[in-house]
C-alpha positions, 0 to 999 in steps of 0.5 A: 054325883057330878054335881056334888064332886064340883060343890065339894072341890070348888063351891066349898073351898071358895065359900070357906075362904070367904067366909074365913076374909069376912071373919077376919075383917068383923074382927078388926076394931073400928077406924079411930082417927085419932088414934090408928097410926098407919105404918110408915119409914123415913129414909135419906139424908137429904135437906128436902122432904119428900112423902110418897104414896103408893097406889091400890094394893101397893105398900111403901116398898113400892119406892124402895128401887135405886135409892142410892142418888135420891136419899142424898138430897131427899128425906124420904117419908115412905107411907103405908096407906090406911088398909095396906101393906102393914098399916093397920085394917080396921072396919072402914068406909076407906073413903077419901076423907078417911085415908086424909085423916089417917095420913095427917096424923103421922104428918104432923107427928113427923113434922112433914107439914112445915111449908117446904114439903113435896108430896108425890103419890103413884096411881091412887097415890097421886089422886090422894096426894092432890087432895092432901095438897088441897086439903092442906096447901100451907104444908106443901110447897109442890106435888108430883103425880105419877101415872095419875088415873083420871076418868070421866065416869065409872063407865069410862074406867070400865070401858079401859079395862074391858081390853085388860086381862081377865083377872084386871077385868073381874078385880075391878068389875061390879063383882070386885069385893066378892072376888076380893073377898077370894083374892088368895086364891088368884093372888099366886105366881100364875096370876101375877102380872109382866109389870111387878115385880115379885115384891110389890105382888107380894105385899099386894096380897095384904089388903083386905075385900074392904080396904080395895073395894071402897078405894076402888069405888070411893077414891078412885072412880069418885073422886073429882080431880077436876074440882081439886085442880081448880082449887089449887091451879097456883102450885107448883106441879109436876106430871110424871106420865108412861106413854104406853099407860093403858090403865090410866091413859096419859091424854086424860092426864095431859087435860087434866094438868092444863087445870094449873097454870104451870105445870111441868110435864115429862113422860116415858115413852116406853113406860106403862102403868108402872113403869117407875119398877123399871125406870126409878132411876129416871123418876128419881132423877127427873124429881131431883131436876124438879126440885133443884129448879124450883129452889133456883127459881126461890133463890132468883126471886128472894135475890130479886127483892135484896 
């Protein structure tokens, strides 16, 4: 009797949700590079264009914080990765080559490939934005990468995470796409973590068992971050870095930077894994710094050859 009390309201509940995500994602059509366009909005007036890229389970409300200063010098093209937030879920590997693909599409569609573009990302974000800018260097003219998640294998990310929460333990565990496939269930107030915000938690329930999954194991922990930066070590970078980040350790990124030839580094001495919630004025602020200098140092050059 025990036995069967505990299937009927445990066991079943979590096998029908499930089931019910399972079912949901057989429906989707499949990925068509050249027709799914990923939501997506411009914001700013600025005469620098700026694309940001959220991380896993983000959404492009993610950089909406204390716009005031950065839309006045910054056209900001906000992005909604493939199988996030409101951007269309359809049955896909998720892989790196595909998220490229999908983010190309609405970059040329925009005109945000001209040469003058910064491309910046958070976490997956960041990993995604060094690949585009090696993918397609003419398009970009510098990068920011904010907490950028860099390890040296699986078993280093797992070792990370082993001192996390237990949720963060379970969600990136070998487990991960079953628990995601039940993510409703943990994805309430009780569960949510100190470091988001209500918003961001919120549209952090619209990924599916997918679009997490094989971000996790196919973008995240495959990529080589190493063999992008080697390729392309003569641009313009800068790393933007919480000192407290314990999800994406800055030493792993401090070695990763010495891959370009001059790279700008600032950090938050406070700051954790999303520290830019709570300090998007410091990262607005430090990204407008960047680009004034960069366009000083265009302007001393051009003077240079007159």
């Amino acid at each position: 009797m025990t036995l069967l009390l505990i299937f009927i309201l445990f066991i079943l509940p979590i096998v029908a949700i499930a089931s019910y995500q399972h079912y949901k994602i057989s429906k989707q059509p499949a990925y068509n590079a050249k027709e799914t366009l990923l939501n997506y909005e411009i914001i700013g007036s600025g005469e620098n264009k700026l694309i940001l890229l959220h991380g896993l389970t983000g959404s492009l409300h993610y950089w909406k914080r204390n716009l005031e200063s950065i839309t006045t010098t910054h056209k900001l093209l906000l992005v909604d990765l493939l199988g996030f937030g409101d951007s269309p879920k359809p049955q896909s590997d998720y892989s790196l080559s595909i998220q490229l693909q999908a983010l190309e599409l609405i970059l040329n569609k925009e005109e945000f490939n001209d040469g003058k573009i910064i491309i910046a990302g958070h976490s997956m974000g960041a990993m995604i934005s060094l690949a585009l800018l090696e993918k397609q260097p003419t398009w970009f003219k510098a990068g920011i990468f904010i907490s950028t998640p860099v390890y040296k294998d699986a078993n280093e990310f797992k070792e990370i995470m082993s001192s996390h929460s237990f949720v963060d333990r379970i969600s990136t565990s070998k487990f991960s796409k079953y628990i995601c496939m039940i993510h409703p269930i943990f994805m309430s107030s009780a569960f949510k973590p100190n470091n988001l915000t209500d918003d961001v938690y919120e549209d952090a329930k619209k990924h599916h068992w997918q679009s997490y999954y094989y971000s996790l194991t196919k973008v995240i922990l495959k990529t080589d971050l190493y063999a992008i930066a080697k390729k392309i070590k003569d641009k313009d970078v800068l790393f933007i870095h919480g000192e407290k980040d314990d999800t994406a350790p800055i030493e792993n990124t401090l070695k990763l930077s010495k891959e370009f030839k001059n790279p700008q580094i600032i950090t938050s001495s406070e700051g954790d894994h999303q520290f830019f919630l709570k300090e998007a004025k410091f990262v607005w602020n430090t990204i407008q710094d960047f680009t004034i200098s960069e366009k000083k140092l265009q302007k001393t050059i051009s003077n240079e050859h007159e």
